[in-house]
C-alpha positions as CSV (number, residue, x, y, z in Angstrom):
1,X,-12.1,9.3,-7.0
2,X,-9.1,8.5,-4.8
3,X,-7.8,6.7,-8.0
4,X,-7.8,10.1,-9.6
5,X,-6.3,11.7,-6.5
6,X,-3.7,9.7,-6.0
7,X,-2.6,10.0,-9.5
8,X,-2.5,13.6,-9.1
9,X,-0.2,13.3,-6.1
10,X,2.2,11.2,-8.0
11,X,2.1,13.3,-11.0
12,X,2.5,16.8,-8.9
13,X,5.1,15.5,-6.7
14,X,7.0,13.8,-9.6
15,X,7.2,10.7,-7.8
16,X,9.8,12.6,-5.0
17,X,9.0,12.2,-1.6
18,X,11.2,13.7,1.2
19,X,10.9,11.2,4.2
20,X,10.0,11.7,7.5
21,X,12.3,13.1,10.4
22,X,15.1,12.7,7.9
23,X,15.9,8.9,8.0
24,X,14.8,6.8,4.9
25,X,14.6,2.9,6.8
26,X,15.3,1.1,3.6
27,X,12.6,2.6,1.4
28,X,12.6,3.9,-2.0
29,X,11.5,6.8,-1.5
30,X,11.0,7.9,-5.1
31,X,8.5,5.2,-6.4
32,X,4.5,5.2,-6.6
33,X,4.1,3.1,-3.9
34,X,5.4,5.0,-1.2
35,X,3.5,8.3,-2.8
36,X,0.4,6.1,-2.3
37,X,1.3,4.8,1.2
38,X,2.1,8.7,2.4
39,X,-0.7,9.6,1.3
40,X,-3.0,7.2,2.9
41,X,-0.7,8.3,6.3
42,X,-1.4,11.7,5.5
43,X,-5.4,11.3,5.9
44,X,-6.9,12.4,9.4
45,X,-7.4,9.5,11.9
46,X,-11.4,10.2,11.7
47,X,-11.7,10.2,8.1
48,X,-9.4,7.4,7.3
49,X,-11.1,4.4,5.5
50,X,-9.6,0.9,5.2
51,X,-10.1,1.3,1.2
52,X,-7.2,4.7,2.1
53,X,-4.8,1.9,1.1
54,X,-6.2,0.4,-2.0
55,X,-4.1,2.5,-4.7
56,X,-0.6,1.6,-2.7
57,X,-2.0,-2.1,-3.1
58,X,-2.4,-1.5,-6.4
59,X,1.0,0.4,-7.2
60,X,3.4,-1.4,-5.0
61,X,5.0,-4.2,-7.2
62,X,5.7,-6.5,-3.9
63,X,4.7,-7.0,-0.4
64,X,8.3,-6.6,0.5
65,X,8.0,-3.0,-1.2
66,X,5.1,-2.1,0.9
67,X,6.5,-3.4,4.1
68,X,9.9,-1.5,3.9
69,X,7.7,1.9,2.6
70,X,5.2,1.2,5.6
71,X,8.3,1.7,7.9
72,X,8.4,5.1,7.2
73,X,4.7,5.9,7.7
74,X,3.5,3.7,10.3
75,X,0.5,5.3,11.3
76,X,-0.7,4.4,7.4
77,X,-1.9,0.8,9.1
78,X,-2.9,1.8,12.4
79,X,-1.2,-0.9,13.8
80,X,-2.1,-3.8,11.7
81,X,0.5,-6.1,10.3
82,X,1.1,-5.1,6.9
83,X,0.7,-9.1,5.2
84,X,-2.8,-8.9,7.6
85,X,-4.3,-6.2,6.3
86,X,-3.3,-6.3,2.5
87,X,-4.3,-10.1,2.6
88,X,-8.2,-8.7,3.8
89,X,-8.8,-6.4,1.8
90,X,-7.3,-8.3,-1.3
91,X,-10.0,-10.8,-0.2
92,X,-12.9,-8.1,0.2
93,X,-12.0,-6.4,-2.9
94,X,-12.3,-8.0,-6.4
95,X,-11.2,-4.7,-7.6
96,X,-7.5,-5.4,-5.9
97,X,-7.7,-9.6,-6.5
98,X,-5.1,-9.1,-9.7
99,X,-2.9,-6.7,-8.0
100,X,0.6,-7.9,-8.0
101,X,0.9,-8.2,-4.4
102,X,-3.0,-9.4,-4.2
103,X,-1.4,-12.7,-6.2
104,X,1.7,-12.4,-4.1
105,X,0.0,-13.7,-1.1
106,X,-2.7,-15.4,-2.8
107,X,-2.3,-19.3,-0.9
108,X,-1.3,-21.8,-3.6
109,X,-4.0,-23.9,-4.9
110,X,-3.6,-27.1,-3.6
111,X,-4.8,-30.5,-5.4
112,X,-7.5,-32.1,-4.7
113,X,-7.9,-34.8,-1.8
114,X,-8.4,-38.4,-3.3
């Protein structure tokens, strides 16, 4: 259902987002992934879930995207580094584990030890 909501945000909103207090800090503003991220800022403090975040996992193309777009809604990871909590629930979620940023920060598979 957020899937579906979200969707609707970026297809009402056209993508365009007008960022806070008037500074942009490095974001671009006009992509999916900060739609998603606003949006997931935008939810009340007592009905925020960690899954709130889920669709900006899935529509930002990179972690570096999603850091520069958290900078402008802060309060969208109540505090939590932004690798942190991306890395968790890319690891609780098989829905996220082919998300672009999910295999961003997947480790490396390592050989095996002789």
């Amino acid at each position: 259902m957020r899937y579906v909501a979200g969707i609707l945000l970026v297809l009402a909103t056209g993508c365009t987002v007008t960022p806070p207090r008037g500074g942009q800090v490095g974001a671009d503003l006009d992509t999916a992934c900060n739609g998603f991220v606003k949006q997931a800022a935008e939810v009340d403090a007592e009905a925020d879930e960690v899954d709130d975040l889920d669709l900006a996992i899935e529509g930002c193309g990179s972690i570096a995207e999603l850091e520069s777009v958290s900078r402008v809604y802060p309060t969208a990871f109540d505090g939590v580094p932004v690798r942190t909590f991306v890395a968790n629930r890319c690891a609780a979620n098989d829905r996220l584990a082919d998300a672009p940023i999910c295999r961003e920060l997947r480790p490396e598979s390592s050989p095996a030890s002789p």
